[in-house]
N, CA and C atoms as an extended XYZ file, in Angstrom:
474
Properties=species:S:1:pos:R:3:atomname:S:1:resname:S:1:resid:I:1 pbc="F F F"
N       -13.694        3.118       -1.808 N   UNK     1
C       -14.028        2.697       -0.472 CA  UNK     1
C       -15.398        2.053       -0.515 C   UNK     1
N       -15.217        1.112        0.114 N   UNK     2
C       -16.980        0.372        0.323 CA  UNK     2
C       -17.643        0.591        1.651 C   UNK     2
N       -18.498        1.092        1.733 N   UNK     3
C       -19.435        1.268        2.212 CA  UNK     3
C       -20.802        0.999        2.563 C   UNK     3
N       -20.941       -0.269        3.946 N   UNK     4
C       -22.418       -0.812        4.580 CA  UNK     4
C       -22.395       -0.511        5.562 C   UNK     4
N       -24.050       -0.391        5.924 N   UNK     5
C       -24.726        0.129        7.577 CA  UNK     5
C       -24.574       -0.965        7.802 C   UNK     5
N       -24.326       -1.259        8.808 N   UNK     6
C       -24.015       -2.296        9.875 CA  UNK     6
C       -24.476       -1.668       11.371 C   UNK     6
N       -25.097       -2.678       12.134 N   UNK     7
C       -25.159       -2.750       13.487 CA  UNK     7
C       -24.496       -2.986       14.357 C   UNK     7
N       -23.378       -1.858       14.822 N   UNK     8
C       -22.722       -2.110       15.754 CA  UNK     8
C       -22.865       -2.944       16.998 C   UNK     8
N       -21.886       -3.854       17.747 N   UNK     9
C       -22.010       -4.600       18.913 CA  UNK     9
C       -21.358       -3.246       19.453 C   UNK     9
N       -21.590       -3.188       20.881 N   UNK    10
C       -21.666       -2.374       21.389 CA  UNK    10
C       -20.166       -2.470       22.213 C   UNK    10
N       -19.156       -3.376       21.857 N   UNK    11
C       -18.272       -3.866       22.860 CA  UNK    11
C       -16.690       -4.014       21.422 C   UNK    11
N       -15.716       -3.341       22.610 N   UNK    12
C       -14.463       -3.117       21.482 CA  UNK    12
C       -13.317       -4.432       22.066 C   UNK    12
N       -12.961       -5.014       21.014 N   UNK    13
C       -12.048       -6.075       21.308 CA  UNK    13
C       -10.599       -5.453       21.340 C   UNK    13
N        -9.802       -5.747       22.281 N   UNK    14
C        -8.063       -5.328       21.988 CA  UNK    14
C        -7.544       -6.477       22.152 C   UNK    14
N        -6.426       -6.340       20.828 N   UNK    15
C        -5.630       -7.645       20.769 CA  UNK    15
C        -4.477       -6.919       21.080 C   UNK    15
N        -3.714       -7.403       22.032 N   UNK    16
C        -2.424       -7.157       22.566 CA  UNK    16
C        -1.025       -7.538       22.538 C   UNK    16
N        -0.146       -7.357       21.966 N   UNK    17
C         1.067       -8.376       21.881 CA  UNK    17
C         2.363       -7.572       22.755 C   UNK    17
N         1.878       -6.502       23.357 N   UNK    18
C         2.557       -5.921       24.032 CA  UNK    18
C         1.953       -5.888       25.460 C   UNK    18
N         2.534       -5.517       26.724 N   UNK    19
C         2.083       -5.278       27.956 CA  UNK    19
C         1.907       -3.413       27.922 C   UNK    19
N         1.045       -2.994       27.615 N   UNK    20
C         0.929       -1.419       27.900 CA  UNK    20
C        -0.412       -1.033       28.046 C   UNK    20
N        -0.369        0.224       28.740 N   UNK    21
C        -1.603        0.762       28.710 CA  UNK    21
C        -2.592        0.311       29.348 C   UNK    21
N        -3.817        0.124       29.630 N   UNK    22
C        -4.407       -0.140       30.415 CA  UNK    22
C        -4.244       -1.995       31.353 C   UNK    22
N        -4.088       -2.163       29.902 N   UNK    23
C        -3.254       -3.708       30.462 CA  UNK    23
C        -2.531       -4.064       31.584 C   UNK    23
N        -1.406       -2.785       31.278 N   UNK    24
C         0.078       -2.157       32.379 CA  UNK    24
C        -0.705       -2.445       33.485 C   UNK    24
N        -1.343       -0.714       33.619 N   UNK    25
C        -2.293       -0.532       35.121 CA  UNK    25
C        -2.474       -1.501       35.990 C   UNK    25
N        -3.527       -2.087       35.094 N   UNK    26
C        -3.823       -3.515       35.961 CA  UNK    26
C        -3.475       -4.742       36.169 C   UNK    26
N        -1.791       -4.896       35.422 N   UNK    27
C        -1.121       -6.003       35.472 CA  UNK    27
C        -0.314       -5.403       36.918 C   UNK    27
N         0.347       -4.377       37.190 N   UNK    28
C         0.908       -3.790       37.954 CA  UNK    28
C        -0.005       -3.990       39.441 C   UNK    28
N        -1.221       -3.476       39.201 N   UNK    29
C        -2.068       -3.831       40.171 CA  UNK    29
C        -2.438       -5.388       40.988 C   UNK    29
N        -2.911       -6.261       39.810 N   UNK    30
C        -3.223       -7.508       40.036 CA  UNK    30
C        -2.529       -8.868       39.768 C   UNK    30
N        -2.119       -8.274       38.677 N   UNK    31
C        -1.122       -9.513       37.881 CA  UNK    31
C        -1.823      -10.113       37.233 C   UNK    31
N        -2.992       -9.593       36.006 N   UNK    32
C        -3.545       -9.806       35.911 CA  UNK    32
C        -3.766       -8.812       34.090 C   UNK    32
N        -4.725       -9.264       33.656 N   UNK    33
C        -5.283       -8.229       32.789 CA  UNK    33
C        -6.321       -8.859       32.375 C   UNK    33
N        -7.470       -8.220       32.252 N   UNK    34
C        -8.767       -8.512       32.119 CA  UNK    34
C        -9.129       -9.582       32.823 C   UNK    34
N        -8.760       -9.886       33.957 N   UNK    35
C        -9.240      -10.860       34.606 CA  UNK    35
C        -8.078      -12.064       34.678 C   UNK    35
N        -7.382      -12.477       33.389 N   UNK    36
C        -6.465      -13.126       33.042 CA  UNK    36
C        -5.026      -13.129       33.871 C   UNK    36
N        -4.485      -14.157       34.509 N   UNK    37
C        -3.392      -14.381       34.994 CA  UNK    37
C        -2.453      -14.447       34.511 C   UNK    37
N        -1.363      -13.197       34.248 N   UNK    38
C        -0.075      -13.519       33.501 CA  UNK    38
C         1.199      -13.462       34.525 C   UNK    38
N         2.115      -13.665       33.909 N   UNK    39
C         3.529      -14.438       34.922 CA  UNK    39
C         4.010      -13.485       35.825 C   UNK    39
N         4.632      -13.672       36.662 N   UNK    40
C         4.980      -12.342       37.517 CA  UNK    40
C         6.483      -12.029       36.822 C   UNK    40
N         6.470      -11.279       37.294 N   UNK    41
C         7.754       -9.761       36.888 CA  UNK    41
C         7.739       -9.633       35.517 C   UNK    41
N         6.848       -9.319       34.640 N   UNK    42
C         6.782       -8.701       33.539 CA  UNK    42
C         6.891       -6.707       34.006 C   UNK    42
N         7.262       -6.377       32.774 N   UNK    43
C         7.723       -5.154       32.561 CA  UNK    43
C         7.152       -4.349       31.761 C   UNK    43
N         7.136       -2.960       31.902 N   UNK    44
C         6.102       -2.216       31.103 CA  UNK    44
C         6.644       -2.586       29.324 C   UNK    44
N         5.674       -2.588       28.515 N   UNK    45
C         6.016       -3.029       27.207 CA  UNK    45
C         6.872       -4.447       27.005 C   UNK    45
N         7.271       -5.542       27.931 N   UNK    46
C         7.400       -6.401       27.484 CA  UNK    46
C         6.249       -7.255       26.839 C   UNK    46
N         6.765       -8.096       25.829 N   UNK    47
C         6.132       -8.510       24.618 CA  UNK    47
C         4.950       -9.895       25.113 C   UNK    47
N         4.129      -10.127       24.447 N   UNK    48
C         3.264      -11.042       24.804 CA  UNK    48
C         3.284      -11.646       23.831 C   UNK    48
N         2.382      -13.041       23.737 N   UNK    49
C         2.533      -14.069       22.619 CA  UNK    49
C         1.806      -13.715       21.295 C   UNK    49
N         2.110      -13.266       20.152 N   UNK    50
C         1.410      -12.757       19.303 CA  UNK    50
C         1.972      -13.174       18.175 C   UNK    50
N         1.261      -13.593       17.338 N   UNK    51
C         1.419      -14.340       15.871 CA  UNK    51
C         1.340      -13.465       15.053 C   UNK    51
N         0.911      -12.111       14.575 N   UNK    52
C         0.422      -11.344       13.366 CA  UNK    52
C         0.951      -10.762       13.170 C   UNK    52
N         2.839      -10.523       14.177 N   UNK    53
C         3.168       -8.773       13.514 CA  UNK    53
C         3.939       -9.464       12.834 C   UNK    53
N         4.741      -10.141       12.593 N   UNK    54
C         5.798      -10.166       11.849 CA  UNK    54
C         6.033       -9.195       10.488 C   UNK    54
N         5.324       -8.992        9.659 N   UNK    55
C         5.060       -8.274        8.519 CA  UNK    55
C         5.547       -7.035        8.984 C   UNK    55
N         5.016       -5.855        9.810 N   UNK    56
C         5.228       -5.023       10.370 CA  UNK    56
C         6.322       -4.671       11.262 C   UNK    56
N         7.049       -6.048       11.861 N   UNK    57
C         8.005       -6.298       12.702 CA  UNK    57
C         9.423       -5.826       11.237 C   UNK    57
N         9.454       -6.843       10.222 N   UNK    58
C         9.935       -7.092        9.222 CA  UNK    58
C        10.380       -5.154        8.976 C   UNK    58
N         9.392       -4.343        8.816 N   UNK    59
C         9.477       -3.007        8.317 CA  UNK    59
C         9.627       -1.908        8.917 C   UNK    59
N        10.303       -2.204       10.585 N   UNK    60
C        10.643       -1.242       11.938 CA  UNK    60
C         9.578       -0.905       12.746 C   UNK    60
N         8.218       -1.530       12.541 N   UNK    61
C         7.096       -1.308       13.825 CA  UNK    61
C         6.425       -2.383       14.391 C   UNK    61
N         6.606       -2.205       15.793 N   UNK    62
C         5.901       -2.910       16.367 CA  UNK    62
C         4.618       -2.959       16.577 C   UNK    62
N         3.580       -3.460       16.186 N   UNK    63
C         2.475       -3.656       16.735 CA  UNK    63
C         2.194       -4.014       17.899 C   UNK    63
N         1.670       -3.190       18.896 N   UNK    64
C         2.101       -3.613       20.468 CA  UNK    64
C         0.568       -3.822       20.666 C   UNK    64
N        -0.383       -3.828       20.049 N   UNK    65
C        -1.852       -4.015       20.439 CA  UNK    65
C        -2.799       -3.288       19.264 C   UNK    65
N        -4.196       -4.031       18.997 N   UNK    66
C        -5.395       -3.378       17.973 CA  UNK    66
C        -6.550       -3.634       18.707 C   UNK    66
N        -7.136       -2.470       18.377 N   UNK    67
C        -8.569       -2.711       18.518 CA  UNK    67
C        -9.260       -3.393       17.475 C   UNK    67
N       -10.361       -4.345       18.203 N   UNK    68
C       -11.321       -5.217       16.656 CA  UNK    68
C       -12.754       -4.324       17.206 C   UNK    68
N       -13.164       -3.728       16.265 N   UNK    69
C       -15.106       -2.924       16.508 CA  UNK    69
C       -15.825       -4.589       15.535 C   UNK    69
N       -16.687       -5.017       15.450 N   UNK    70
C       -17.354       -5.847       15.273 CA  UNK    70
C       -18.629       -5.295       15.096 C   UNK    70
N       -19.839       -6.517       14.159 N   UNK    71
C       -21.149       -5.374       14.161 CA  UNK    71
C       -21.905       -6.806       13.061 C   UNK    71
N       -23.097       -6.424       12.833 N   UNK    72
C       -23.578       -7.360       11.644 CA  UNK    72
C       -24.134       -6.215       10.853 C   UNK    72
N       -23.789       -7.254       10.066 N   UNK    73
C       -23.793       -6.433        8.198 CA  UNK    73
C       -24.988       -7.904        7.110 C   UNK    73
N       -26.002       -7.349        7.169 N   UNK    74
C       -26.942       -7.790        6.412 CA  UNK    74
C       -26.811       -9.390        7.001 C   UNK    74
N       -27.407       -9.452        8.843 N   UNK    75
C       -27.402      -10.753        9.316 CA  UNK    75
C       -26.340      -11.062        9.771 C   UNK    75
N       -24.972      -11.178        9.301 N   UNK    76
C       -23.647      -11.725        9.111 CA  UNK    76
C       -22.925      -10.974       10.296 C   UNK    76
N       -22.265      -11.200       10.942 N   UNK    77
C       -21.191      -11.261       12.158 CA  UNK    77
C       -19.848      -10.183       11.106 C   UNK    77
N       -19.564       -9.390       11.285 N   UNK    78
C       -18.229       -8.679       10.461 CA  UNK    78
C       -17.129       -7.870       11.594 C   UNK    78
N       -16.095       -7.683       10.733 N   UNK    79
C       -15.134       -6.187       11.402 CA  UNK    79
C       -15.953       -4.972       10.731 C   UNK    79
N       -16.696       -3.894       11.660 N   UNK    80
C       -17.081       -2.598       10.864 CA  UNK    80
C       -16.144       -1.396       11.063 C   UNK    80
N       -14.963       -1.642       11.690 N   UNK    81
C       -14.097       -0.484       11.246 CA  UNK    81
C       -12.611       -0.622       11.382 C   UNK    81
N       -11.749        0.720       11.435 N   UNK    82
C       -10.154        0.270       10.355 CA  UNK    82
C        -9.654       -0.797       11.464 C   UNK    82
N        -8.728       -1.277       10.800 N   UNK    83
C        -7.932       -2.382       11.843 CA  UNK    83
C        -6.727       -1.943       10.803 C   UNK    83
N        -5.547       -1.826       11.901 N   UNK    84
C        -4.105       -1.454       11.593 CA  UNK    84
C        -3.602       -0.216       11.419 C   UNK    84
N        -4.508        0.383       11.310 N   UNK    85
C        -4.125        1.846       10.990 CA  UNK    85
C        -3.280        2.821       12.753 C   UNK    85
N        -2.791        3.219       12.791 N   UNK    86
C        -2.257        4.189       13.950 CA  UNK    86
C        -3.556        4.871       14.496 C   UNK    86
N        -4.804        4.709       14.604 N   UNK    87
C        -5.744        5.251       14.780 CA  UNK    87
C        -6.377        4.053       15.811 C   UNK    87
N        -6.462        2.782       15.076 N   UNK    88
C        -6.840        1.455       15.671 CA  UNK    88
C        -6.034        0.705       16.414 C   UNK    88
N        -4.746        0.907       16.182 N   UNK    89
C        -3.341        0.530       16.678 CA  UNK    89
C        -2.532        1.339       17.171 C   UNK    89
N        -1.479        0.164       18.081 N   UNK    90
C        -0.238        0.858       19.365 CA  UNK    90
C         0.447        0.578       18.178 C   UNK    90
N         1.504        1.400       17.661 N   UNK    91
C         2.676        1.447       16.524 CA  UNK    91
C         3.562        1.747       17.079 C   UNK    91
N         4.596        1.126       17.583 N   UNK    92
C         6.065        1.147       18.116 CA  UNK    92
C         7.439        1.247       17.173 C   UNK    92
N         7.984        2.058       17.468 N   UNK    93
C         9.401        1.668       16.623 CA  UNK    93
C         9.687        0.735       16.899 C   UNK    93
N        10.381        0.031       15.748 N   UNK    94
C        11.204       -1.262       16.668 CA  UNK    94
C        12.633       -0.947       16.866 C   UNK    94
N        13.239        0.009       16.715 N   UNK    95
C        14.447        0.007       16.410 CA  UNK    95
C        14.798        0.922       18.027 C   UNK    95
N        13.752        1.658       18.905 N   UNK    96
C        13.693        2.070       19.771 CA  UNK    96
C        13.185        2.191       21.232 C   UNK    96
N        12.549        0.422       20.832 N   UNK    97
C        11.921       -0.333       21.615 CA  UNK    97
C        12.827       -1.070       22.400 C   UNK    97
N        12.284       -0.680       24.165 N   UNK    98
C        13.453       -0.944       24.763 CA  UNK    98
C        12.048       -1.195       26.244 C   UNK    98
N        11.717       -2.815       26.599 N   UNK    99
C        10.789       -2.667       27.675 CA  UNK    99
C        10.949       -2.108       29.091 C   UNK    99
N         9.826       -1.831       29.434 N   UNK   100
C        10.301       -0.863       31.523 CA  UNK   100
C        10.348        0.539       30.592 C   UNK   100
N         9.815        1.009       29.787 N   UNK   101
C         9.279        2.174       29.751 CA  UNK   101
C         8.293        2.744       28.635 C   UNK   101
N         8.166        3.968       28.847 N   UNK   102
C         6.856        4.182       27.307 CA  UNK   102
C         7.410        4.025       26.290 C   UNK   102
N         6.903        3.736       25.277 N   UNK   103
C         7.900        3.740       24.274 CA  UNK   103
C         7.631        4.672       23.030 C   UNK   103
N         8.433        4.766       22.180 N   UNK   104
C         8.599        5.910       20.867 CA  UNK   104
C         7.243        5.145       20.065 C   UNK   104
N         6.246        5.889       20.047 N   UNK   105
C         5.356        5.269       18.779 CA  UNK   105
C         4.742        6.326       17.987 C   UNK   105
N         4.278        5.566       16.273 N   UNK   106
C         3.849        6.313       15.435 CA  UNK   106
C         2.195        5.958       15.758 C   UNK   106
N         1.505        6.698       16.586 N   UNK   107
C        -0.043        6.233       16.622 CA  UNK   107
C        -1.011        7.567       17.776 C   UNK   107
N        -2.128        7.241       17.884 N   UNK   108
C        -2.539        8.219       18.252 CA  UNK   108
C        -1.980        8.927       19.763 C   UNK   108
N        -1.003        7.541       20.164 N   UNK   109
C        -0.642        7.368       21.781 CA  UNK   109
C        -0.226        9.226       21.843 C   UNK   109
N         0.427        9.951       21.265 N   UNK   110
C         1.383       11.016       21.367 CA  UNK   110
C         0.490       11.949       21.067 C   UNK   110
N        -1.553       11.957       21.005 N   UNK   111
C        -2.238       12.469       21.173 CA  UNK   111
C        -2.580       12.845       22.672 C   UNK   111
N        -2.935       11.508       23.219 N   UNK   112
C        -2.990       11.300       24.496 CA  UNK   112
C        -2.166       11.701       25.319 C   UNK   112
N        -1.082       11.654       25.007 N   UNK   113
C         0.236       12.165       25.967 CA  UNK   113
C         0.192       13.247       26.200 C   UNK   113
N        -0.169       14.210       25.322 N   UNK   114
C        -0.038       15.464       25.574 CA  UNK   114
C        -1.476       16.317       25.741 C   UNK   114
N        -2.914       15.557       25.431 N   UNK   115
C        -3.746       15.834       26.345 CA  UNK   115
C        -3.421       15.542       27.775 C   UNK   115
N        -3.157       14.723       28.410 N   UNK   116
C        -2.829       14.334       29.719 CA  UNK   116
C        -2.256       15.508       30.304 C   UNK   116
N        -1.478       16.430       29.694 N   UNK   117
C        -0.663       18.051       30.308 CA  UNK   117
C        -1.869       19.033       30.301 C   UNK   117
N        -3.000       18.583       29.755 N   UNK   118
C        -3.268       20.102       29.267 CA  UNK   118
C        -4.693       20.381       29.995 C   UNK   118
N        -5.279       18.660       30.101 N   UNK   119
C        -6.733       18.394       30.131 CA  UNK   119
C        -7.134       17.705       31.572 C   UNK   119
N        -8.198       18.104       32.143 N   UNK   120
C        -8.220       17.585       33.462 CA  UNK   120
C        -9.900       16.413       33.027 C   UNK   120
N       -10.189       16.508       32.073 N   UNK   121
C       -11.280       15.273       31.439 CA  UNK   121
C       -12.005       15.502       32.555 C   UNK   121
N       -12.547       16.977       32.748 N   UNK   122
C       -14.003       17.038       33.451 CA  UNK   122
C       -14.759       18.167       33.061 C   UNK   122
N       -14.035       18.901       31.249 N   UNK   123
C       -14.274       19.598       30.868 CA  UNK   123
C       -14.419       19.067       29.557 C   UNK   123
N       -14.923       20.338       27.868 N   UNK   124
C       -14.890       19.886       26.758 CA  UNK   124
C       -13.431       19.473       26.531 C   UNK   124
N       -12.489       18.909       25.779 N   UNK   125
C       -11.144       19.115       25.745 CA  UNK   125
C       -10.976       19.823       24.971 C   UNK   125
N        -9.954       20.768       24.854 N   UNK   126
C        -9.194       21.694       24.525 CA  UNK   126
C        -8.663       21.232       22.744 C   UNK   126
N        -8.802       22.278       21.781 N   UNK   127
C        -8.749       22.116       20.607 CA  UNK   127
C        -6.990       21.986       20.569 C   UNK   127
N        -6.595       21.316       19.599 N   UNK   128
C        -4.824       20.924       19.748 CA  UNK   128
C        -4.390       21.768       18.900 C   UNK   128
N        -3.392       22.422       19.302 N   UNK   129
C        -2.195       23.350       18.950 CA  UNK   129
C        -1.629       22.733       17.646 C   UNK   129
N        -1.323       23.520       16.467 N   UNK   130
C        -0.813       23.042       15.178 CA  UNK   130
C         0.100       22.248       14.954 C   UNK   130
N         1.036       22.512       16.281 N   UNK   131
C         2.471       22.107       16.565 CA  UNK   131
C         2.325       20.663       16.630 C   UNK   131
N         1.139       20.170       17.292 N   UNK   132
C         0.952       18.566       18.041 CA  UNK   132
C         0.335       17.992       16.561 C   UNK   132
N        -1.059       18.456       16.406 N   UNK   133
C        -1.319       18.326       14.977 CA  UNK   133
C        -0.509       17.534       13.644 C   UNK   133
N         0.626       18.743       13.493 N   UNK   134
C         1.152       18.843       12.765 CA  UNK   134
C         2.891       17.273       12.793 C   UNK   134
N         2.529       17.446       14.369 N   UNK   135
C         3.537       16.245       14.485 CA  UNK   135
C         2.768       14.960       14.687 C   UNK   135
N         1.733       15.143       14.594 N   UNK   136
C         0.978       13.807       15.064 CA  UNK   136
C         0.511       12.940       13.217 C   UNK   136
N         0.668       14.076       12.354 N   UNK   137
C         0.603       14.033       11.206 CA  UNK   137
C         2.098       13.386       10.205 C   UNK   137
N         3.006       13.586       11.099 N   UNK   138
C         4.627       13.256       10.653 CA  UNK   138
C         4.012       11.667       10.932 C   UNK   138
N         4.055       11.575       12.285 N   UNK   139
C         3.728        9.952       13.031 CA  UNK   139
C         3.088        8.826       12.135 C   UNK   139
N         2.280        9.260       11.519 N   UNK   140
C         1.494        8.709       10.940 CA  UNK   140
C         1.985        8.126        9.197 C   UNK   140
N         2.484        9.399        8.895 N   UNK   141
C         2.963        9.584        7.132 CA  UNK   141
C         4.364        8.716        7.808 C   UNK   141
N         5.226        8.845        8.878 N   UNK   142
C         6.358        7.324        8.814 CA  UNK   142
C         5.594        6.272        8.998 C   UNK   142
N         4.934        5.931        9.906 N   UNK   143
C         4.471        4.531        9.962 CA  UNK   143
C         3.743        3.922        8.442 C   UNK   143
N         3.213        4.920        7.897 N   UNK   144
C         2.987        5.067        6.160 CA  UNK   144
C         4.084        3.894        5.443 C   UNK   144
N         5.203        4.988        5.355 N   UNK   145
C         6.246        4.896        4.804 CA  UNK   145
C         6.901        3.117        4.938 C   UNK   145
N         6.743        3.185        6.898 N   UNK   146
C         7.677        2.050        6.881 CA  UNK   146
C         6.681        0.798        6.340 C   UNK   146
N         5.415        0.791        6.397 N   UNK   147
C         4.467       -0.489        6.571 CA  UNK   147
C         4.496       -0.700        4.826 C   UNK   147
N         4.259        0.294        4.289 N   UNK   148
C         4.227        0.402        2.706 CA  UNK   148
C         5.386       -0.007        2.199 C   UNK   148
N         6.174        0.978        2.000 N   UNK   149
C         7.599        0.765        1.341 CA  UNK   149
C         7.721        2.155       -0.006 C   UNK   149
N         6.596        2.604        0.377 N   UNK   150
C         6.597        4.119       -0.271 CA  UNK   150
C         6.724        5.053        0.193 C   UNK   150
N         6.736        6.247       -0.492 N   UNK   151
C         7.002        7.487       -0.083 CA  UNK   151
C         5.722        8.597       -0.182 C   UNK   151
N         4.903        8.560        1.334 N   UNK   152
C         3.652        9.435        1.100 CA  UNK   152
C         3.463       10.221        0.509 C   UNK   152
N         5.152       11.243        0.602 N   UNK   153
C         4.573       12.689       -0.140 CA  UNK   153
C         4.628       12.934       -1.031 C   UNK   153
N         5.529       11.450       -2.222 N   UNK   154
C         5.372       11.420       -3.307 CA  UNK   154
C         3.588       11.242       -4.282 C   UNK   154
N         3.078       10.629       -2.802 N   UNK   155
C         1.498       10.004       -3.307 CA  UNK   155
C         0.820       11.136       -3.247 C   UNK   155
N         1.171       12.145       -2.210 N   UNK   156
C         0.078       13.260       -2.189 CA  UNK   156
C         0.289       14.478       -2.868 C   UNK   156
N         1.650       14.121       -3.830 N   UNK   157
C         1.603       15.605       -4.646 CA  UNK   157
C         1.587       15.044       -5.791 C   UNK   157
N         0.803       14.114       -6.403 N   UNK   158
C         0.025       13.248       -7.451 CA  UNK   158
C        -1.122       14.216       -7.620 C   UNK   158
């Protein structure tokens, strides 16, 4: 792994190729997202114009949106953290992707989901149960699987 201090910009970019999530909210609201005018009667998770998944499309996930963190690194303008990973990214099945509702994904979304039951976010939040953990850990080792074309648990009992 390589490793530089960099100076974070203080501002997170999302690239979107899906309609979800905060996007939703305020497309629902305004017709709109970030200010931006998009067409009327779009649907929760219908698709937006996006050039980059194919690769991922190709291997059963959708990339429905990434965050870009940005920063300078010795002067220079850079990306300073992961891009693509289920951590940085909306990871959709594709095979269960169906728009006008939430959809099945391998990413942190199924963190959130189930804070949302538990947490009223005017407190510390609540440490997660092994069970969620432990499935939020499956989520991740498929989206592994499908983006790679390997088999994680063959890599981790190396």
């Amino acid at each position: 792994m390589l490793v530089k201090k960099a100076v974070p910009i203080p501002v997170e970019f999302i690239v979107r190729g899906y309609l979800t999530g905060a996007a939703w909210n305020e497309y629902v609201q305004t017709g709109t997202v970030w200010g931006m005018k998009l067409p009327s009667g779009l649907r929760e998770a219908d698709k937006l114009e996006r050039k980059a998944h194919q690769y991922a499309y190709e291997r059963g996930i959708i990339i429905a949106d990434m965050k870009l963190e940005f920063g300078w690194i010795d002067g220079e303008l850079a990306i300073i953290d992961e891009v693509l990973t289920p951590d940085s990214s909306r990871f959709w099945a594709r095979d269960e992707y169906e728009p006008g509702k939430p959809q099945v994904s391998f990413d942190k979304q199924f963190v959130r989901d189930y804070l949302t039951t538990v947490w009223d976010k005017n407190s510390a939040p609540p440490e997660l149960p092994e069970e969620i953990v432990k499935q939020t850990y499956q989520k991740y080792v498929e989206a592994y699987n499908r983006l790679t074309g390997r088999d994680f648990s063959k890599i981790v009992s190396q």
